[in-house]
N, C-alpha and C positions, 0 to 999 in steps of 0.2 A: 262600438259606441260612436255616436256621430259628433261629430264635434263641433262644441256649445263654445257660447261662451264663460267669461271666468265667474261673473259671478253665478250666471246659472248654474257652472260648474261644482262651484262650491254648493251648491242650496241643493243640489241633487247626490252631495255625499251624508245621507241624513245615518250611515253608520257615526259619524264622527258631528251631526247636528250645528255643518258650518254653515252659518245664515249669510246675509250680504255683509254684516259685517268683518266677517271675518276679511274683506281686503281695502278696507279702508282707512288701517292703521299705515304709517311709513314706516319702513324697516330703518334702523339705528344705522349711522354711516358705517358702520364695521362688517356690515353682512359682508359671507364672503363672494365676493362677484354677485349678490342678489340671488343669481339663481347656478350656483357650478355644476353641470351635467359629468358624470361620469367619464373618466377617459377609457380607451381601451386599452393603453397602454400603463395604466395605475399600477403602480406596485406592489405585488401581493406583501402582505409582513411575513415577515422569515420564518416566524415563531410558529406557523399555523400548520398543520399539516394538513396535505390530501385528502379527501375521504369523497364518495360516490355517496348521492343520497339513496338512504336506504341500509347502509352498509350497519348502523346498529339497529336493532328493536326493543332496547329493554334499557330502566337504569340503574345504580344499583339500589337497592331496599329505600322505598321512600321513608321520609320523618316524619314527626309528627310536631307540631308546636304550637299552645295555645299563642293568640294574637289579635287581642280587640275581642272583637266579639266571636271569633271562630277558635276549632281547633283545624289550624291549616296542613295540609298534604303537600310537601315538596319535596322534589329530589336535588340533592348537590354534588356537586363535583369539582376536582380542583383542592388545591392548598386552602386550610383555612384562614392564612395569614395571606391572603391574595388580595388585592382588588376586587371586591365586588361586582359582577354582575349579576343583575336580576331580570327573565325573560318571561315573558308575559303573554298567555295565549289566548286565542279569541274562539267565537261561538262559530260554529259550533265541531270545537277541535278540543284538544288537550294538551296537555305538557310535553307528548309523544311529536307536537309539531318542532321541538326543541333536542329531537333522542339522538341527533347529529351533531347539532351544533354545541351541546354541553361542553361533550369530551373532548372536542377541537378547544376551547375555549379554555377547558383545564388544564389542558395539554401545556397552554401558552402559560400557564400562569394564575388564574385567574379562580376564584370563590365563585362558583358558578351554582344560584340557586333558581329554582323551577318550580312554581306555587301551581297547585291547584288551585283555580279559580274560586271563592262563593258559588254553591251549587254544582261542583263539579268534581267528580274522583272521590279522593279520601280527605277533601276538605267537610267538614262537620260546623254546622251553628253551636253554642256552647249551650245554648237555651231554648227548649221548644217555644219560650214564649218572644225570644225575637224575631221582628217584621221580617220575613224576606223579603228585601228592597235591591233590586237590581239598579238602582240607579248610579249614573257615573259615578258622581263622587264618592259614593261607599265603596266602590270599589277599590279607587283610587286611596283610599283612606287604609281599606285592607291591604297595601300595598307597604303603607308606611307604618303599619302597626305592624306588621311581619320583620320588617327591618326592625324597629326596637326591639321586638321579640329577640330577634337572632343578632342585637348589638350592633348592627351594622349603621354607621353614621351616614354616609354617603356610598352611593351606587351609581356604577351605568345602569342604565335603565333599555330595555330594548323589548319591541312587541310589533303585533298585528293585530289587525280587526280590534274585539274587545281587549286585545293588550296594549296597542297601539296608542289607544286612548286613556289609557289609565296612565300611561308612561306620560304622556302629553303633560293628563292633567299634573301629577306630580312636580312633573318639571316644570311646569305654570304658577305652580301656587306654593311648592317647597322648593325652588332651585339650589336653597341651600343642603338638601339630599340627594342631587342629581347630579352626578358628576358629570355626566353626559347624558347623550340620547339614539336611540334609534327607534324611525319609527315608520312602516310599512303605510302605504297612503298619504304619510306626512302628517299634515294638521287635522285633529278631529277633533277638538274641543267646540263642543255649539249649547245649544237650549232649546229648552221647549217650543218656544217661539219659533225659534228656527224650522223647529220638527213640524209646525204649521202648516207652514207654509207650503202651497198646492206646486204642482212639477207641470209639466207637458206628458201629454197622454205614454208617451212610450217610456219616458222616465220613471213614469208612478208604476209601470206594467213591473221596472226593474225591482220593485219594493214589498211587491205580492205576496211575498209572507211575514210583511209586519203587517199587513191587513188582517190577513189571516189571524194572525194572534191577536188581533182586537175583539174578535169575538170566542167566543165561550164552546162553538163549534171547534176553533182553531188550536183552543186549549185544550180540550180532550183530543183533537186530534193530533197532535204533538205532544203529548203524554203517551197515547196509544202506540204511535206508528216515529217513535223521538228516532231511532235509528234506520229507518227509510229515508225520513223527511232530512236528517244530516248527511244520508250518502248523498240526494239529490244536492243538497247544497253545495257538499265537495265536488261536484259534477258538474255545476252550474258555474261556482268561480273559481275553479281551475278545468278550463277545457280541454287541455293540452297535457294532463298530471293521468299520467296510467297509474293509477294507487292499485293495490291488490286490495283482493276480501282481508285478508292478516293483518295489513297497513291502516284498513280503516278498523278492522274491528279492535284491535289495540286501542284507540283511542274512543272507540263509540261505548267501551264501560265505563266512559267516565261520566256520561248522560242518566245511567242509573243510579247515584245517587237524588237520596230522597228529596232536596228541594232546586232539582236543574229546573224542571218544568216551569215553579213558580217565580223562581230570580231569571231565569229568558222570559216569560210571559210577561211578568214586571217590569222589565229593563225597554222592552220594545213599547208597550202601553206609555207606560210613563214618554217618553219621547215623543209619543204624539197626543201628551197633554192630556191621556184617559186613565191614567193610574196618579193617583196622589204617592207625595213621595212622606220623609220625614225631615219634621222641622229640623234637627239638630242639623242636617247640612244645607237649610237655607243657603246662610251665608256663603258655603261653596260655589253651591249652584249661581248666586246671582254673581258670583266674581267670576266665572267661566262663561257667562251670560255675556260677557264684555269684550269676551277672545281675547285673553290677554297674549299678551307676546311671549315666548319663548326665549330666553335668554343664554341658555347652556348651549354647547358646544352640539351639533346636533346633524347626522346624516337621513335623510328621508330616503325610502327603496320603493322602486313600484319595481312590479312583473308588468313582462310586455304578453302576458295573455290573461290580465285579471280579468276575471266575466263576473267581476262584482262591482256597483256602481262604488265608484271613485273620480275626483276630478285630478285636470291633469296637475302634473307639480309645480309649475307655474302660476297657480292658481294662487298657493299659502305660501309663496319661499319667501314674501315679505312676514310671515307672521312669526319668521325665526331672525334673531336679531344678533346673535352670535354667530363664531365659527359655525358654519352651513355646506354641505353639498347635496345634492340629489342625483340617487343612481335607479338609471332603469336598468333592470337584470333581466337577461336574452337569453331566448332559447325555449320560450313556448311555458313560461313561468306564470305564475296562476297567485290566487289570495294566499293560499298558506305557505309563501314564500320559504321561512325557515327548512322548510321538511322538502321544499320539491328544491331551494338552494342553499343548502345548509354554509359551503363555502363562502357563496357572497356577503350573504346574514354576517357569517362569523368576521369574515375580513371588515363588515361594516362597525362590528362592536371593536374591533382592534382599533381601527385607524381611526376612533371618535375619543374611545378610551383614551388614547397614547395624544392628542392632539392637543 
């Protein structure tokens, strides 16, 4: 990707709908150094062990728990008297981008839960007569009703792509449930408005399949060919990730559940202001509209071979106003970070957790 400037940077992350405002707020004097890059020499936690990505594929017997309007699909692992984490996965992946990092995670300690997304796996609506509404804040909302479901007061919170953002939002607008943060891209909370707004030719080329789902051609064609169109994706932003047929196909049943098509068809519409959402989260949406700041403790991770539009982290490290660093993670690392570095992911929930 060539390299823009910041606010162009931001307005061309439209996974995460960051407008120009997102850098016009000042970060609170406590940021840590504004923007701390990774060292090489950082200290792994003791607690953590080894493990090659790849080395599990399976978790054990997922649960089931009504929550809000779903009945949710998640696997746990770890003490149930642990610290909370909750990981959070994006489109178009599954819970399988987390089937390394649980067990490191439980290993150290830790209440480690792993939701199917709305529309994805063995999460279920409870009502054929609820909206499938992909939009941020419902999801983000699924987030924190799963947590009282399962008692949990406060949580790290950690994700990418569509988990990325739901962890954001949370920690934006409930910090009093965010113990911490991690979050793969950094800042993605924007708006429709934001989704607007037009790119430069080769920027908008990077977006070609939320065009695509704006029309009704793109809906049938993502329904018909949903597991073609996901290997392309993984192929696109991670160029550098040799996944096997086994590795993707683990996670691509999780696109046959019966409403994926309509909450991704939804979720991208909506974003650029062609899908109506639901009033009951006005009020979310316009307080996310405002980019608010991030307060909680919070580490950001880029791969140094995302092939998925993202701006650099320099871009939002003022929109984290708390304990802050940002790690880029080497070695040919792509969007679905957790699964291609389960290690770094996990080392980044430890050292945010424990800070």
């Amino acid at each position: 990707m060539e390299t823009i400037g910041i606010s162009e940077d931001l307005n061309l992350h439209r996974r995460g709908f960051i407008g120009a405002a997102a850098i016009s707020i000042a970060a609170a004097p406590f940021v840590m150094s504004g923007f701390a890059m990774a060292q090489p020499g950082r200290k792994r936690p003791a607690n953590l062990p080894r493990i090659k990505p790849g080395t599990n594929t399976s978790f054990a017997p997922l649960k089931q728990i009504d929550a809000g309007v779903l009945n949710v699909g998640y696997a746990e692992a770890g003490p149930a008297d642990g610290p909370a984490v909750i990981l959070l996965h994006g489109w178009p992946y599954d819970i399988h981008s987390y089937v390394d990092v649980a067990p490191m995670l439980a290993s150290a300690g830790y209440r480690v839960i792993v939701p199917h997304l709305r529309g994805y796996g063995t999460t279920r609506f409870l009502s054929g007569e609820t909206f499938r509404n992909g939009q941020p804040s419902a999801l983000a909302l699924d987030a924190i009703a799963l947590m009282d479901a399962l008692k949990i007061q406060k949580a790290t919170l950690a994700g990418y792509d569509w988990g990325a953002r739901t962890a954001d939002i949370v920690a934006a607008l409930w910090p009093e449930r965010c113990k911490a943060l991690v979050s793969v891209s950094g800042y993605l909370i924007g708006s429709q408005e934001a989704g607007k707004m037009p790119l430069p030719p080769k920027a908008e080329l990077q977006w070609w399949y939320q065009y695509y789902f704006a029309t009704e051609r793109g809906r049938a064609g993502y329904d018909k060919n949903r597991h073609d169109f996901a290997k392309l994706i993984w192929q696109t932003a991670s160029p550098k990730w040799e996944f096997d047929d086994a590795t993707f196909e683990r996670s691509a049943a999780a696109f046959d559940n019966t409403d994926h098509v309509a909450i991704v068809i939804h979720n991208y519409r909506w974003r650029l202001g062609l899908a109506e959402g639901e009033p009951k989260y006005d009020e979310f949406e316009k307080k996310l509209a405002e980019a608010p700041v991030i307060t909680v403790p919070a580490i950001t991770l880029e791969g140094d071979a995302n092939g998925a539009p993202h701006p650099d982290g320099s871009a939002y490290a003022k929109k984290f106003s708390g304990r802050y660093s940002h790690r880029i993670i080497k070695g040919g690392i792509g969007h679905n970070l957790p699964q291609e570095a389960p290690e770094a992911f996990a080392e980044a929930v430890v050292d945010v957790a424990e800070s």
